[in-house]
Structure formats: C-alpha cells, structure tokens
C-alpha positions as CSV (number, residue, x, y, z in Angstrom):
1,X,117.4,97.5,132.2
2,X,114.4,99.7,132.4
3,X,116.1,102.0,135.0
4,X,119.4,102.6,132.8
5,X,117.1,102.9,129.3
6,X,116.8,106.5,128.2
7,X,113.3,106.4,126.5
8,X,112.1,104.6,129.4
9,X,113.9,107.1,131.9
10,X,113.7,110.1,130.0
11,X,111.1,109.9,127.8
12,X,111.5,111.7,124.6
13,X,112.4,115.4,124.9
14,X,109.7,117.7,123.5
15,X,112.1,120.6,123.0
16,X,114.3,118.5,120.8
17,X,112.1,116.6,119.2
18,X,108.3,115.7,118.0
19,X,106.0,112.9,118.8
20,X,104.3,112.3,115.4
21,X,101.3,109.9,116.6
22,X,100.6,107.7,119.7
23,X,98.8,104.4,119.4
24,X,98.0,102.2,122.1
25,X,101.2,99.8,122.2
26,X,103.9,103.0,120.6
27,X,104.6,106.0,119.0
28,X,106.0,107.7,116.2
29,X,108.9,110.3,116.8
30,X,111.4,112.8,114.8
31,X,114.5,111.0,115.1
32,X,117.2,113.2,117.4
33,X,119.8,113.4,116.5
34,X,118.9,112.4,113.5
35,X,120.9,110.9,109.5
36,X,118.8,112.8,107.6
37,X,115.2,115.4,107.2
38,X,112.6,113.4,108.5
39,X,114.0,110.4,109.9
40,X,111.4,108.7,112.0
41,X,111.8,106.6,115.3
42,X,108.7,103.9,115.6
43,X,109.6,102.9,119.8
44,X,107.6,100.5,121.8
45,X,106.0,102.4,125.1
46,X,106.8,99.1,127.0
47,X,110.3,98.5,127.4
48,X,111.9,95.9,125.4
49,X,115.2,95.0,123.6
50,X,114.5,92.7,120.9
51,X,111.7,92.6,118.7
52,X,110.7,89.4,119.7
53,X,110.0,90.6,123.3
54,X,107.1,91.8,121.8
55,X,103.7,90.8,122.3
56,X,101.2,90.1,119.0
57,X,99.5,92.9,120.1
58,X,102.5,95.1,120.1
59,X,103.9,93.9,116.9
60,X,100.9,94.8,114.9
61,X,100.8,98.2,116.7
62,X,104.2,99.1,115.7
63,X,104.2,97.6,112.0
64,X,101.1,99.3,111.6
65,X,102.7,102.7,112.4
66,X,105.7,101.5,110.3
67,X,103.9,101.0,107.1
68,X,101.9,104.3,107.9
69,X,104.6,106.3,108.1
70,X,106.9,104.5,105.3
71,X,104.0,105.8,103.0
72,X,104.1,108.9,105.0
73,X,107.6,109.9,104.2
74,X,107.2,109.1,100.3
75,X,105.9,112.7,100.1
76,X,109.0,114.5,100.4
77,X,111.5,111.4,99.4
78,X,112.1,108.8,96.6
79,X,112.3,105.9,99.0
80,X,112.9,104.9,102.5
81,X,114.8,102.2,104.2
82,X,113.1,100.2,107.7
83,X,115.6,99.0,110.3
84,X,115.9,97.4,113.7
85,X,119.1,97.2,115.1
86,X,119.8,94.9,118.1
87,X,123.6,95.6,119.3
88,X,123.6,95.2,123.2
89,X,127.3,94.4,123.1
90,X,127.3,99.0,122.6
91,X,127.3,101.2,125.4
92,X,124.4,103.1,125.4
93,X,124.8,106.3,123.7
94,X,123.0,109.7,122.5
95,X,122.7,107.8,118.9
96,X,122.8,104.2,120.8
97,X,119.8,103.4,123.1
98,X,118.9,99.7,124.3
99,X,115.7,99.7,123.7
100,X,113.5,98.2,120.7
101,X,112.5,100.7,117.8
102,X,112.2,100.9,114.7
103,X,113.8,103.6,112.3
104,X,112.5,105.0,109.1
105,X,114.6,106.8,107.3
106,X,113.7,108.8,104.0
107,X,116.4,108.3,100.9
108,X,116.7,109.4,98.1
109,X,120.2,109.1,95.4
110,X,120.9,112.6,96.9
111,X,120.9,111.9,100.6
112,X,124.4,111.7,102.4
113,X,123.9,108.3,103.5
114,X,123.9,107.7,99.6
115,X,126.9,109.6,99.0
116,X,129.1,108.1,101.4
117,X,127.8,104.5,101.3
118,X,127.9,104.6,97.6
119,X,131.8,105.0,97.5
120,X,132.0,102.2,100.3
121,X,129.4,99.8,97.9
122,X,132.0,97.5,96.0
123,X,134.6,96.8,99.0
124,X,131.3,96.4,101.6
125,X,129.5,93.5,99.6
126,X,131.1,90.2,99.1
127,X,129.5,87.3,97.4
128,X,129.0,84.3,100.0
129,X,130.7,81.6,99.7
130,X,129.4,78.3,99.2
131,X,130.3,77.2,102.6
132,X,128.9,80.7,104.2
133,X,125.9,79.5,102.4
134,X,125.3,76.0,103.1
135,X,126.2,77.3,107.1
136,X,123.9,80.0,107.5
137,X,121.3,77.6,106.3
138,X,121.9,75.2,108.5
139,X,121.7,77.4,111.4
140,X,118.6,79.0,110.6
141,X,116.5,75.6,109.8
C-alpha cells in the first residue's frame, strides 16, 4: 500500500500547506483541503492504516502531539473534536487518504460543521435498542 499512499508518495505539499512540528515518530500539519480555519492533521511518518499498526512508541508520539495541539487550537476556538477515521472500503481521494492520522479540528457553535450538522442532529441520533445493546456488548467482551 505504501506505493499507492499519497503522504507516503507525495509527502505533504509545502506550497499548500504547513508542517506545524515534527517529532521523532510524526508530525503535525494544516489540514488541505481543509472543514474549517485551523484544522490540523496529526500523520504517522511510518506508513500505517489503522491505529493499532502502531507501535508504543508511535502511539505516545502522536497522542502527545494530539493533546499539544488540542490545547493549541483552544486559542482561537471554543472547542475542538479528535478523530481517526479507518474506511478502506473508499477510494483514495484528495479528502480520502489510506493512511493513519489523526484530525483536530477547531469548533465552535459558529463553525459550518455546526450549522449543517445541527439541522441533521434529531434524524442522525437514534436511541439503541436493547438488543443493539446487549449485541454490541457481546462483541466487544
């Protein structure tokens, strides 16, 4: 997969975007393109898919540089939200790349995410059911 992944073949582009801090294990980018100002890309330098491909020494590396940077952000936004995604059943896109990272992304009750997810809120969450329940559980024991 290396060969096909765009971090890992590309790199990221300096003209488009900026590398915020480099640790030993990962580093810190401006997300581009990006959902909204100052949307941050935490990526692995080693190429990996899932975040369980990574090694302890990885892990610590990257949450490190998540937590720094979730703080980071707080200066110019009233919250964040962390996420991983993990979709390889996607073609890989500009916005869609297979390979582990993590995204910080600054919110605030004025973002657009906000704004559009808000009107979405009531028909997107659904109260499990007790079977869903009792199912999940069971699967993840």
């Amino acid at each position: 997969m290396t060969g096909t992944c765009r971090f890992c073949r590309d790199g990221i582009d300096p003209k488009k975007t900026r590398i915020m801090r480099k640790s030993k294990y990962s580093y810190v980018a401006l997300a581009y393109p990006r959902l909204v100002k100052g949307h941050l890309l935490v990526i692995p330098k080693r190429h990996v898919e899932r975040i369980s491909e990574l090694n302890n020494e990885e892990l610590i590396d990257i949450m490190a540089l998540t937590r720094k940077y979730c703080e980071k952000v707080l200066s110019f936004s009233k919250g964040y939200t962390v996420r991983n995604n993990y979709m390889p059943f996607l073609t890989e896109t500009e916005r869609k790349v297979n390979h582990m990272h993590i995204q910080i992304i600054p919110r605030g009750d004025s973002d657009k995410i906000y704004a559009k997810s808000i009107t979405l809120e009531n028909t997107l969450f659904e109260r499990p059911s007790k079977e869903e329940i009792e199912d999940v559980i069971k699967r993840l024991k």
